[in-house]
C-alpha positions as CSV (number, residue, x, y, z in Angstrom):
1,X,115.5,93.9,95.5
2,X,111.6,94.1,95.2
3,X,109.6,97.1,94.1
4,X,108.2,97.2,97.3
5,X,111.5,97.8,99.6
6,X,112.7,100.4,97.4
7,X,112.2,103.4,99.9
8,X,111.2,101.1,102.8
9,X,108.6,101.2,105.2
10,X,107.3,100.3,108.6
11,X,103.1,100.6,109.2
12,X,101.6,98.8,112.3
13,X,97.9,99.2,113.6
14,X,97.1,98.1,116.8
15,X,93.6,97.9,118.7
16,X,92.1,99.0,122.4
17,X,89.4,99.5,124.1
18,X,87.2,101.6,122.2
19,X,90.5,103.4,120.0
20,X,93.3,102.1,118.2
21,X,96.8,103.6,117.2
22,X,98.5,103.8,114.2
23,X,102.0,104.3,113.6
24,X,104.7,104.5,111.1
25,X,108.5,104.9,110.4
26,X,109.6,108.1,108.7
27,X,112.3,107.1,106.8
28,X,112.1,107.9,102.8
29,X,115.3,105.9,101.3
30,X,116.5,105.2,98.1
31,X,117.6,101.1,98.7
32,X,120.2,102.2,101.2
33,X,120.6,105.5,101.2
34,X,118.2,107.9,103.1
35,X,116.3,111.0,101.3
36,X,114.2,112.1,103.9
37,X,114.0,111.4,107.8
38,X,109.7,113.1,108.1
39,X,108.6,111.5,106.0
40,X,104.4,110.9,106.5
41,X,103.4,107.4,106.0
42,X,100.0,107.9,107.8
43,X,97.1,110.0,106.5
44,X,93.7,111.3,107.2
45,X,90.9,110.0,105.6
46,X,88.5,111.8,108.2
47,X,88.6,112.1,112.3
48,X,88.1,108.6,113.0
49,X,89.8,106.9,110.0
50,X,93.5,106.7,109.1
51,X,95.3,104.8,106.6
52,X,98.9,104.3,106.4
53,X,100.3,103.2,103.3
54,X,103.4,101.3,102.9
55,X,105.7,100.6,99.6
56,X,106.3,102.5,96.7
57,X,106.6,105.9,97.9
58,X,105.2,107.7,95.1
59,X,102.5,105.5,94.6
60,X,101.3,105.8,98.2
61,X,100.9,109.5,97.5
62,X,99.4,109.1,93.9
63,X,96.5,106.2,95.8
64,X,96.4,108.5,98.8
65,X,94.5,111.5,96.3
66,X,92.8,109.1,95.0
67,X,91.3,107.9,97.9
68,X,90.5,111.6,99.3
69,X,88.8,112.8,96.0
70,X,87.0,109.1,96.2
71,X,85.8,110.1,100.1
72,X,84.6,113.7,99.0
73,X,82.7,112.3,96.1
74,X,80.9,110.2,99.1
75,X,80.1,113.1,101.3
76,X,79.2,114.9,98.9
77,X,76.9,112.1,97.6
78,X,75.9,110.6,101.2
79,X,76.5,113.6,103.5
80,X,78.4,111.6,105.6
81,X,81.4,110.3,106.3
82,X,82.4,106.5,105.0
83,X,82.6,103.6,107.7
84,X,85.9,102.0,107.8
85,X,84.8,99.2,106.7
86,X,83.2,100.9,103.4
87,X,86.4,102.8,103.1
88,X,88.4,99.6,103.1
89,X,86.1,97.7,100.3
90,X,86.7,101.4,98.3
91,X,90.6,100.8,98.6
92,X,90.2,96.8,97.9
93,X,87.9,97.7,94.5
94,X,90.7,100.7,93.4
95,X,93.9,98.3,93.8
96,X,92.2,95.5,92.1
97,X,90.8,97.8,89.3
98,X,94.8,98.1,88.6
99,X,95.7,94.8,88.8
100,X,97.6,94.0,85.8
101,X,99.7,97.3,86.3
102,X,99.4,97.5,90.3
103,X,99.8,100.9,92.5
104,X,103.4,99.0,94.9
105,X,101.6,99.7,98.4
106,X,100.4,97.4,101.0
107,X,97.7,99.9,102.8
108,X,96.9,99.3,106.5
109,X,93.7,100.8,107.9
110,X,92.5,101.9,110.6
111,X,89.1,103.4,112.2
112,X,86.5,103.6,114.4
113,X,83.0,102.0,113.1
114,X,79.7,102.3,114.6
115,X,79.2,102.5,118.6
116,X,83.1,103.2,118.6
117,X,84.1,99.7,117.3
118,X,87.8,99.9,116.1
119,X,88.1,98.3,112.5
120,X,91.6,97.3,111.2
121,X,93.0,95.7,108.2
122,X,95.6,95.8,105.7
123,X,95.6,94.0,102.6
124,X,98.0,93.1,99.4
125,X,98.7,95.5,96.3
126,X,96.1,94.0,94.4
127,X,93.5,94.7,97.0
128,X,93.4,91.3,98.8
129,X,91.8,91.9,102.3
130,X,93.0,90.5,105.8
131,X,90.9,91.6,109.1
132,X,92.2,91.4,112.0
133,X,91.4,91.8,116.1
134,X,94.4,92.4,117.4
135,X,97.1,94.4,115.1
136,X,98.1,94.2,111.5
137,X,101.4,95.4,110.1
138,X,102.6,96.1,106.7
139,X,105.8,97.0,105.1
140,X,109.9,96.1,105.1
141,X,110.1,95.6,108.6
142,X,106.8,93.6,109.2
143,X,108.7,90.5,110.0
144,X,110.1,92.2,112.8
145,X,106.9,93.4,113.7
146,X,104.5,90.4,114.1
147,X,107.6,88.7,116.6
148,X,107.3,92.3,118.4
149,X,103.4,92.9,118.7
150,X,102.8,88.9,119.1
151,X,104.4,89.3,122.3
152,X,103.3,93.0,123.5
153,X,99.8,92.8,122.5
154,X,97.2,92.2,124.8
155,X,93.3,92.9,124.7
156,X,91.3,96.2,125.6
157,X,94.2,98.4,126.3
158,X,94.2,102.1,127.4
159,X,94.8,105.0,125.4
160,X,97.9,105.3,127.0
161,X,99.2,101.8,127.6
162,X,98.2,101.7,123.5
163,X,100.3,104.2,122.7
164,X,103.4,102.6,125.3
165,X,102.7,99.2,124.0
166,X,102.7,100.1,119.7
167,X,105.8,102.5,120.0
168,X,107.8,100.1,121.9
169,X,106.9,97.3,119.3
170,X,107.4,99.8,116.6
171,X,111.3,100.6,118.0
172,X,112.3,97.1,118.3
173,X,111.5,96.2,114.8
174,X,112.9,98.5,113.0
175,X,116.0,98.7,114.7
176,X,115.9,95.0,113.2
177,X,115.3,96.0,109.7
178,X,118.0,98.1,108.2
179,X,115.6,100.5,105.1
180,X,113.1,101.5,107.8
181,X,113.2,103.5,110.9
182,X,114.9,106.8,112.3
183,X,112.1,107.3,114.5
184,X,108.3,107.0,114.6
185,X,104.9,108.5,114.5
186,X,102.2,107.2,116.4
187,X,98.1,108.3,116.2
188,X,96.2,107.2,119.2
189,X,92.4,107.6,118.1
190,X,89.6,107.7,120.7
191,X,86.1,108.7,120.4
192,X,86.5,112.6,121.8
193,X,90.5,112.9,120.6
194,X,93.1,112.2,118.6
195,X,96.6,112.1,120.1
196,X,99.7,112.4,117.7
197,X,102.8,111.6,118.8
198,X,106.8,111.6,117.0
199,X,109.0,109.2,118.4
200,X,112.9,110.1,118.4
201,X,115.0,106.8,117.3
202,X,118.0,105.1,116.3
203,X,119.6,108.0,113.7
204,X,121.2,105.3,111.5
């Protein structure tokens, strides 16, 4: 079994009209047994940006404060908060910087850039980038979740029809994946609000 499906994981970003979701699975196993059943895959970098990190738990957390003492050092620098797209060439450079002795996550971000513009993108543990329009998924069940949002997705959703549309594709796939799931947690970002959301699941 890889590194990488060790606790298991399910991260999916998805875009709208002027917002995007985010949402994850909040199971924390060991192979096939289950630790945890909250456990947060998704975290804040600031109001508009999000970044969900799949694989290795203890890694995720370890890049994660890295990341927020990187974005502090920013403001404090800038006195202003990074642009998604700044944020994800930060992540790229700190994943590559490790390459020979890789953090195990695959990060997925998400965020809203200037004039609103949702940015997403995920990218490998070694800091390789892939952008995206539509959605972007990362994690043990991210077979199950292109076939899912391939056929759900379509262009300049709703806030709500977003959030309908990412947690259905969310529910399907990791019923199909057997070391991620027991439930959801879904972000729906817009310009003036951020709606957080759990999703009840299969409990097995």
């Amino acid at each position: 079994m890889s590194i990488f499906e060790y606790n298991g994981s399910a991260v999916v970003a998805m875009v709208g009209k002027n917002c995007f979701a985010i949402a994850s699975d909040r199971r924390l196993g060991v192979n096939l047994q289950t630790i945890a059943t909250d456990f947060q895959r998704i975290y804040k970098i600031h109001e508009k940006l999000y970044i969900g990190l799949s694989g290795l738990a203890t890694d995720a957390q370890t890049l994660y404060q890295r990341l927020v003492f990187r974005h502090k050092l920013y403001q404090l620098r800038e006195e202003r908060n990074m642009k998604p797209e700044t944020f994800a060439s930060l992540v790229s450079a700190i994943l590559y910087e490790k390459r020979f002795g890789p953090f195990f996550c695959q990060p997925v971000i998400a965020g809203l850039g200037d004039d609103n513009k949702p940015f997403i993108c995920t990218m490998d543990c070694i800091g390789a980038k892939e952008l995206a329009k539509d959605f972007v998924v990362s994690g043990t069940a991210s077979e199950s979740l292109y076939g899912a949002c391939e056929s759900m997705y379509k262009p300049d959703m709703e806030p709500d029809e977003l959030f309908e549309t990412i947690s259905q594709a969310l529910l399907a796939s990791v019923d199909r994946d057997c070391l991620s799931g027991w439930g959801g947690h879904v972000l729906v970002v817009t310009p003036t609000e951020v709606q957080e959301r759990t999703l009840k699941g299969r409990m097995d």
